[in-house]
N, C-alpha and C positions, 0 to 999 in steps of 0.2 A: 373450591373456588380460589383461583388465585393467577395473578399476572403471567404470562409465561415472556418473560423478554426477551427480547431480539432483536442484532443490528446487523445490517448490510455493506460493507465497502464496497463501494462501486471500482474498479478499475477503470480508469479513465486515460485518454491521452494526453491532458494538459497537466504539467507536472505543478503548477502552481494551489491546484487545490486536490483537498481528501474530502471524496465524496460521501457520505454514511447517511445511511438510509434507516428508519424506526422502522424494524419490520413485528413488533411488539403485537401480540394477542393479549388485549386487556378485558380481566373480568369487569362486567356490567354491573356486577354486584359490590364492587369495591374501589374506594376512593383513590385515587390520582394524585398522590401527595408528591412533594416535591421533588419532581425528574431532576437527575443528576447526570450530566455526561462530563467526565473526565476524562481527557488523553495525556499519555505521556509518549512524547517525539522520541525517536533515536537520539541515544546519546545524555540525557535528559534523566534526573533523577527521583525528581518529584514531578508528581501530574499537574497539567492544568486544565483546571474547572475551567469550562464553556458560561458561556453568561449564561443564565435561566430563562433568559426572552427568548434565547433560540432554541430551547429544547418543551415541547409539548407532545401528546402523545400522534404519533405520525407523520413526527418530523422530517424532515428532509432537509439536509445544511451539506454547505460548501465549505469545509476550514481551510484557512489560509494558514500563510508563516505569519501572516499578523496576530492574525485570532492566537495563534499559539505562543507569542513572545519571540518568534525566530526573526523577523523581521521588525523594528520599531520604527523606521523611515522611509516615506513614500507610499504609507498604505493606502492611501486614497488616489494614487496616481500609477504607482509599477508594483506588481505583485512578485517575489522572488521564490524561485524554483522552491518548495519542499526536499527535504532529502531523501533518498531511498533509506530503506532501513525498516526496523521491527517499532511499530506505534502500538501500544497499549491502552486499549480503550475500554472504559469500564462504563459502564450505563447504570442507574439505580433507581428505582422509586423509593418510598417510606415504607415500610422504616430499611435503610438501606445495607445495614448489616444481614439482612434473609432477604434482599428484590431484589437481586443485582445477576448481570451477565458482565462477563471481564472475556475480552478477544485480543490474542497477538494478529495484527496484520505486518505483515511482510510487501511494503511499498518497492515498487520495481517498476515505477515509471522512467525514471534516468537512462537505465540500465536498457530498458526496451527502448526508447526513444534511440538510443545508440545502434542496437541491435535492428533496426530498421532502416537505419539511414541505414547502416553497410548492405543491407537488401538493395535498397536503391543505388548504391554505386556498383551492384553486382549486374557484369556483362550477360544477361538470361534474352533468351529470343523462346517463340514457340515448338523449340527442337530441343533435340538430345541436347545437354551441356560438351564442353571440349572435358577432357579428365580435370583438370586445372579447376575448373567452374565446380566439376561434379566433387572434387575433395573440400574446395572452400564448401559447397552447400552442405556436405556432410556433417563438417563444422561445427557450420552455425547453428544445424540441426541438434546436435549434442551442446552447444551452448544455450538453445533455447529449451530444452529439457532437463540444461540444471536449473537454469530461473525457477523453470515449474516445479520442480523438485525442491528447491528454497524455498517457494511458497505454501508448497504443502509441509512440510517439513515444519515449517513454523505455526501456518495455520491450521491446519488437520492435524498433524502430530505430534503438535506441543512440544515440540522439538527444536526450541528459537536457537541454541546455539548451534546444531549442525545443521539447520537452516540457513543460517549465518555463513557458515564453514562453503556451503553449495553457491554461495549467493557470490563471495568471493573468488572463490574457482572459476566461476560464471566470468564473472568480472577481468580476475587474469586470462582466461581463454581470448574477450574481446581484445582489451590491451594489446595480447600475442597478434590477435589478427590484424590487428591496425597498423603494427607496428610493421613499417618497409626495409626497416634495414635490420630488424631481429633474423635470426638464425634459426 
């Protein structure tokens, strides 16, 4: 008998919150002592502990840049972007040295929200592309399979720095494509 814990990142389109989901299988047969959720943001060196009212077992929570320290003005009125980057999320019951699950998530909501608008300004009708169209989609194609490649990289492969390394590449490919007067 014993907890098997579990959490979910939602990917979402609003880049203002981190969506995580309790996807925990808890024994019946054992007490529920003090749920712990800590994250540590990109960039960030020590975690921050979640208040305790918002985690119970199959919870469902929205973190904000508030909730996390990133934002200290306006939280009750304008929410500010989260950053993209690798969040470190640790979840624990009691005693929390042996209950514990610990996830790197690789946030690329920025990065996509970018990668879509350029969809949307891309000249597409329900025919062939001209070559022009068909190399930029080529592209974008290969820019949207390094994202996913950063994301695996970081979350399936435990591999947060050349996660990282992919997520950048990702990053200058878009820059390159934006850019009108680069070479």
């Amino acid at each position: 008998m014993r907890h098997i814990l579990s959490l979910d990142v939602i990917r979402r389109k609003n880049c203002e919150i981190l969506s995580i989901d309790d996807t925990s299988v808890y024994s019946e047969d054992l007490p529920i002592d003090c749920p712990t959720l800590s994250i540590t943001p990109p960039g960030f060196s020590a975690s921050i502990p979640l208040d305790e009212t918002m985690i119970a077992p199959g919870f469902r929570i929205n973190v904000t840049a508030c909730v996390l320290g990133i934002q200290s003005s306006g939280c009750g009125t304008e929410l500010k972007c989260l950053p993209d980057g690798i969040y470190v999320l640790k979840y624990c019951v009691s005693p929390c040295d042996q209950v514990y699950v610990e996830y790197n998530h690789l946030r690329t909501c920025k990065i996509r929200k970018r990668y879509e608008r350029i969809l949307c300004e891309l000249d597409l009708s329900a025919c062939e592309p001209s070559s022009e169209t068909e190399k930029k989609l080529s592209l974008l194609k290969k820019i949207d399979m390094y994202i996913k490649a950063a994301e695996a990289k970081v979350e399936e492969c435990h591999e947060p720095k050349k996660g990282m390394e992919l997520y950048t590449y990702a990053k200058k490919l878009l820059n390159k494509f934006e850019c009108k007067t680069c070479q």
